[in-house]
C-alpha positions as CSV (number, residue, x, y, z in Angstrom):
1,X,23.9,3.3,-4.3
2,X,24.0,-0.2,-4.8
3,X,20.8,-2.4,-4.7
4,X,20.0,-6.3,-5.2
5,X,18.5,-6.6,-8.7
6,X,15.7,-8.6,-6.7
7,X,13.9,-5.8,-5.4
8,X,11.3,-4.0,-7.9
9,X,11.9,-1.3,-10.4
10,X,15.7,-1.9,-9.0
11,X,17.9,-0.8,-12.3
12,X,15.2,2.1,-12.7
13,X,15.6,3.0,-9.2
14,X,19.6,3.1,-8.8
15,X,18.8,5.9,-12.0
16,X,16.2,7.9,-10.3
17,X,18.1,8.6,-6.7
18,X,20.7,10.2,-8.6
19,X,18.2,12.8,-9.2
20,X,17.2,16.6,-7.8
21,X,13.9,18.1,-7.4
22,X,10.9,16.2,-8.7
23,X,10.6,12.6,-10.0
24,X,6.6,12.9,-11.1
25,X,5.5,8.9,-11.2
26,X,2.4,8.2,-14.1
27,X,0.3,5.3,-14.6
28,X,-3.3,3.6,-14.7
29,X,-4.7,1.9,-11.8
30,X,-3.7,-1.2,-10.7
31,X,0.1,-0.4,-12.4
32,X,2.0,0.0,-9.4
33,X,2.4,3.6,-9.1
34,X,1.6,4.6,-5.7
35,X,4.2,1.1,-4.9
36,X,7.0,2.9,-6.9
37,X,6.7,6.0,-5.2
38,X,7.1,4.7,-1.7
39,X,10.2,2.7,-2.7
40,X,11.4,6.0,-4.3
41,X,11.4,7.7,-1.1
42,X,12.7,5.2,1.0
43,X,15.6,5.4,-1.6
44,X,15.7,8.5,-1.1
45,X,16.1,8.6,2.8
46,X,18.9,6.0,2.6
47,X,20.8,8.4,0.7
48,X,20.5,10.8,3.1
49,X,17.7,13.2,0.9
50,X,15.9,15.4,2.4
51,X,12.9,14.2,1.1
52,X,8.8,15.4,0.3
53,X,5.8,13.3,-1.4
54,X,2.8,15.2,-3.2
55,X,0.2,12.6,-3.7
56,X,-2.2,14.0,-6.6
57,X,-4.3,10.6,-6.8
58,X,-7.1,12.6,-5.9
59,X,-9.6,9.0,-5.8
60,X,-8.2,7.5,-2.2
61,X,-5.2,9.2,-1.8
62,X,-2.0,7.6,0.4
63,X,-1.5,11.4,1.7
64,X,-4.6,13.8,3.6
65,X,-8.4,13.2,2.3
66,X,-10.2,12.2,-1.0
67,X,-10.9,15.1,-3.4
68,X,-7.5,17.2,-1.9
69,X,-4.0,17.0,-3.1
70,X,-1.9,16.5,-0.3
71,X,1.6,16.8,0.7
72,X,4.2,15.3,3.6
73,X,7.6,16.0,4.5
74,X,8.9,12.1,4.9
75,X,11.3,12.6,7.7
76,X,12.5,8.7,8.2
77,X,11.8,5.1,6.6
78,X,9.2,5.3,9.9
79,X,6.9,7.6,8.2
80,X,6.6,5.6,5.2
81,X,3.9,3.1,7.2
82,X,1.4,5.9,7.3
83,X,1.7,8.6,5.2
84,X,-2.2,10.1,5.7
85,X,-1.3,12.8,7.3
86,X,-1.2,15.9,5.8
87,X,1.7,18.2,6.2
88,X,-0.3,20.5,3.7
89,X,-3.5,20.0,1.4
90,X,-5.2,21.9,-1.2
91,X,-8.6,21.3,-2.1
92,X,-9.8,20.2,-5.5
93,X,-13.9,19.2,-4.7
94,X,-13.9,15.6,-6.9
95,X,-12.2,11.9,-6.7
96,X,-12.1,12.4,-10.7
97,X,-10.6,15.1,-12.9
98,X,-13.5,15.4,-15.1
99,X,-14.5,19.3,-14.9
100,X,-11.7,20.1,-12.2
101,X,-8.7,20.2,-14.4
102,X,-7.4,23.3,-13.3
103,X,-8.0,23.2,-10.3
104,X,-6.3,19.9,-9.9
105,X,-3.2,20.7,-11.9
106,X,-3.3,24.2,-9.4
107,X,-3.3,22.5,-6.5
108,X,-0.7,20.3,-7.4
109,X,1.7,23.3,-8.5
110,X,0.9,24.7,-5.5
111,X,2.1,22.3,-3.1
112,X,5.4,21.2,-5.1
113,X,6.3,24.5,-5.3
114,X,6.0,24.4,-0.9
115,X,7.7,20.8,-1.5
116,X,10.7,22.5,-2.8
117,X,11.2,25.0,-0.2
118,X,12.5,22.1,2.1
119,X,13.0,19.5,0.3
120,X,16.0,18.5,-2.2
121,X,14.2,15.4,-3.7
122,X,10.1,15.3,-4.5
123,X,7.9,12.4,-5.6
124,X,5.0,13.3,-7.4
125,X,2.2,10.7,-7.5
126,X,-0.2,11.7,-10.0
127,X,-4.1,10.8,-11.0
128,X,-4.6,7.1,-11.9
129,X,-6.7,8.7,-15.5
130,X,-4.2,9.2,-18.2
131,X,-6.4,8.5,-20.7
132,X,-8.5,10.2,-23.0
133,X,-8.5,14.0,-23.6
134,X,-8.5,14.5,-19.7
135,X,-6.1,12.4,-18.7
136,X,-3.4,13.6,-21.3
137,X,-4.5,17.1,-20.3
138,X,-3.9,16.7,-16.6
139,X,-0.9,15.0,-17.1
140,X,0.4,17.2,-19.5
141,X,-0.2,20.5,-17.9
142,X,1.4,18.8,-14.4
143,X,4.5,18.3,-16.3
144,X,4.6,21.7,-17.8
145,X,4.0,23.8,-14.2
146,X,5.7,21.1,-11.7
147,X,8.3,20.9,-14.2
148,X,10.1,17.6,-13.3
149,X,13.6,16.1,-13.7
150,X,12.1,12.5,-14.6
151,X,8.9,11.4,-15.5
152,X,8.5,7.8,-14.9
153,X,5.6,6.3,-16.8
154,X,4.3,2.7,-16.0
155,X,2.0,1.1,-18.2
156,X,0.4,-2.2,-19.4
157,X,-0.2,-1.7,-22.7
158,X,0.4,2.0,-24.9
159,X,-2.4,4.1,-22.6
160,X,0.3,6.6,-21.7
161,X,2.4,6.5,-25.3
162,X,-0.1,10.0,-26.5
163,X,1.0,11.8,-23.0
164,X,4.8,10.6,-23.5
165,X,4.9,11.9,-26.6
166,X,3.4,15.4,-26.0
167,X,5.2,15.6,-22.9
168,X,8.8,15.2,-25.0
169,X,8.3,16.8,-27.8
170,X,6.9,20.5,-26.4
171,X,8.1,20.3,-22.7
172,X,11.2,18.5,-23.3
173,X,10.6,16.1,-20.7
174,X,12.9,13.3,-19.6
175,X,10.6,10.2,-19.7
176,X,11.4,6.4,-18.3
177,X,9.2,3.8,-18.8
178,X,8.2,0.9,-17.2
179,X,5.9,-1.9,-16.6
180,X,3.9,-3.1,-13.6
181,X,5.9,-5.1,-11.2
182,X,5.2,-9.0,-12.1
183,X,2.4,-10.4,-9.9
184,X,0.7,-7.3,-9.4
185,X,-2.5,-7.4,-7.2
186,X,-5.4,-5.9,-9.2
187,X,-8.4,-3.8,-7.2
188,X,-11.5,-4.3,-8.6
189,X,-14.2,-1.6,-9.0
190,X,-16.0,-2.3,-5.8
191,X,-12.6,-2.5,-4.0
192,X,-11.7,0.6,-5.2
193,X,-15.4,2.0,-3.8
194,X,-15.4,0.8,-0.2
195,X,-11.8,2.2,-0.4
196,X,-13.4,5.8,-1.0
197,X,-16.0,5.0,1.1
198,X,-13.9,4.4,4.0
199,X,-11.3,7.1,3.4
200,X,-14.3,9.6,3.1
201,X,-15.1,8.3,7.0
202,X,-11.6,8.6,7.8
203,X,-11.6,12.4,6.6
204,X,-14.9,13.4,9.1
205,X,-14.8,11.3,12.0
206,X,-14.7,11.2,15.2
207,X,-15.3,15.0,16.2
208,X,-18.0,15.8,13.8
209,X,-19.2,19.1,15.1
210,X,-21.8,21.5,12.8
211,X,-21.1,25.1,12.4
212,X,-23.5,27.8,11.1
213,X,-22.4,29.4,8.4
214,X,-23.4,32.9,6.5
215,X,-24.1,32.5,2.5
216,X,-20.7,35.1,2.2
217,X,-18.1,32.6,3.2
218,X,-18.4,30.4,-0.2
219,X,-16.3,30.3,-3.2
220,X,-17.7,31.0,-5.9
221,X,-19.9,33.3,-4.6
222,X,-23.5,31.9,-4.6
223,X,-25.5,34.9,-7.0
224,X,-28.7,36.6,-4.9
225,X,-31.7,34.5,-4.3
226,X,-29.8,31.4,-4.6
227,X,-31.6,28.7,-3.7
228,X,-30.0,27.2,-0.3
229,X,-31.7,23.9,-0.2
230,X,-29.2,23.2,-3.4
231,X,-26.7,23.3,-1.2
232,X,-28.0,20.3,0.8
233,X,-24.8,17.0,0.8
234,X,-22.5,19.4,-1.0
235,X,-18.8,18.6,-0.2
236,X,-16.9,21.8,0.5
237,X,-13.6,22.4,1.5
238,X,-12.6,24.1,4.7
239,X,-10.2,27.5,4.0
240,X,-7.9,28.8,6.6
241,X,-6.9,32.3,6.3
242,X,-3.9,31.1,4.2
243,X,-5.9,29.8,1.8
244,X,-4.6,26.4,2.5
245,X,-7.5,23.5,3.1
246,X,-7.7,22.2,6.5
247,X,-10.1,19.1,5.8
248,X,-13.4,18.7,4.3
249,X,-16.6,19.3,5.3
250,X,-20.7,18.8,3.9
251,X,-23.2,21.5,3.9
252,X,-26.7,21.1,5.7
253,X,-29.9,22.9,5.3
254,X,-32.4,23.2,7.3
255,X,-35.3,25.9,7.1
256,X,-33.1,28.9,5.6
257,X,-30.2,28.4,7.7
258,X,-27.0,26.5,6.5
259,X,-24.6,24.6,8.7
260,X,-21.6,22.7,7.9
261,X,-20.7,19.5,9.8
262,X,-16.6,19.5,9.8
263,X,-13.7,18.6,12.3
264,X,-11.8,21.6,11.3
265,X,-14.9,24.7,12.4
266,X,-12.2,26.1,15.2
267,X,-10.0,27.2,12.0
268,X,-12.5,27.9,9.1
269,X,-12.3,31.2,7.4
270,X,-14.1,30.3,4.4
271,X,-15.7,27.2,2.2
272,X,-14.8,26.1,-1.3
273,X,-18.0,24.2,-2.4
274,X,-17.0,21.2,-4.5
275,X,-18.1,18.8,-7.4
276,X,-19.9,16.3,-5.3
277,X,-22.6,15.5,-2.6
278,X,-21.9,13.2,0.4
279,X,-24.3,11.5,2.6
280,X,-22.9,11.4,5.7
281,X,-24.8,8.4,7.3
282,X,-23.7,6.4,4.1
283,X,-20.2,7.9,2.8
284,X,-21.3,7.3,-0.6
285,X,-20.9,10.2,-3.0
286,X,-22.5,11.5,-6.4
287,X,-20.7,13.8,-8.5
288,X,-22.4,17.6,-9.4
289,X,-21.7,20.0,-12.3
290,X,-20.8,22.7,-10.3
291,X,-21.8,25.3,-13.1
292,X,-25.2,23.9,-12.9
293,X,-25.6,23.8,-9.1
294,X,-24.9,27.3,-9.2
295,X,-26.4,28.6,-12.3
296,X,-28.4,26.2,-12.9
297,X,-27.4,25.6,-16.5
């Protein structure tokens, strides 16, 4: 495939679509990431791929709702204006990775693994924190279990150098680099906050409906004589009987009895509480130590 050395990422580019299964894109925020992984799959149509995106930016994801890896089959170059809907989602409970590791690098396995049942060429868009001791964890254990052909890592300065190198030298990982694209549009911190904000109304309206809901249907299992007005704002994640999350929801209490406001009631089998409260007048969230919701240490 021949492209004009114009277009962004184009040398890097004319490299990846020669590739099979998953190309797993890395960076910070405000490097491009998301960008590249949209031109990858149009690249990939063109050449006739049949072609997935996992989106595992769990903060304002392109692909289903905040705090949920998603996943969509990209049919045609027309899907590539609005990716948001979900062809699958799992839930992970946070927009950060902090204390939701495994379940965020689980989630993600989980869907590439479905990616690959139908699709010959997968773009993984991973979490915009790569640094620190989380970061390098996420990313590293992603590699290891999604277990892609390329890794291509985009960064400013060195932020990603510690992952790179873990990632080569115990998984073997292939590894391009590359910096942002030149005249980049940076999002500020309260850009990046009415973002979540408005993606967290996206995810529960219109058709907010409340459901009563028994103390059984949560995972984990509240212990006896658990104190259900802790459970007041809690975001939770709404289980069909595949296990697979349909959307979100948040938990209300009112005099002993708990309700769950959702789009998604018709379906629900079960809840998985997350890492965070919601008010659902505001959209703003605070994060919560699950451990210590539930045990109270």
């Amino acid at each position: 495939m021949s492209m004009d050395q114009s277009e962004p990422y184009a040398s890097l580019r004319e490299r990846v679509i020669g590739e099979r299964g998953v190309v797993m894109v890395a960076g910070a925020a405000n490097t491009g990431k998301t960008t590249m992984a949209r031109l990858l799959l149009r690249d990939a149509l063109e050449a006739g791929r049949s072609v997935a995106f996992v989106d595992a930016d769990i903060a304002v994801p392109s692909v289903g709702a905040p705090a949920c890896v998603g996943m969509r089959w990209v049919r045609s170059t027309a899907d590539l204006e609005d990716l948001s809907r979900p062809d699958a989602m799992r839930f992970v409970g946070s927009t950060q990775p902090q204390g939701v590791v495994l379940t965020h690098v689980v989630a993600t396995a989980k869907l590439v693994e479905e990616a690959r049942q139908g699709a010959d060429f997968i773009v993984l868009d991973t979490s915009s924190v790569v640094s620190g001791v989380v970061g390098q964890t996420l990313t590293y254990h992603i590699g290891e279990l999604c277990n892609p052909s390329l890794i291509i890592a985009i960064q400013r300065g060195e932020e990603l150098e510690p992952s790179i190198g873990m990632l080569r030298r115990f998984l073997g990982a292939r590894v391009a680099k590359s910096e942002p694209p030149p005249g980049m549009q940076l999002v500020g911190p309260l850009d990046q906050r009415n973002r979540l904000i408005a993606a967290f109304r996206t995810a529960f309206e219109p058709d907010l409906h409340r459901w009563r809901v028994h103390t059984s249907v949560f995972a984990p299992t509240l212990p006896e004589a658990f104190d259900l007005t802790r459970l007041e704002g809690m975001l939770v994640g709404v289980q069909n009987a595949e296990g697979a999350c349909l959307g979100l929801g948040a938990l209300e209490h009112d005099d002993g009895v708990i309700r769950v406001a959702t789009r998604y009631g018709d379906q629900m089998r079960g809840l998985r509480l997350g890492s965070m409260r919601i008010n659902l007048d505001t959209y703003e969230t605070t994060r919560v130590r699950l451990r210590e919701l539930i045990f109270g240490v």
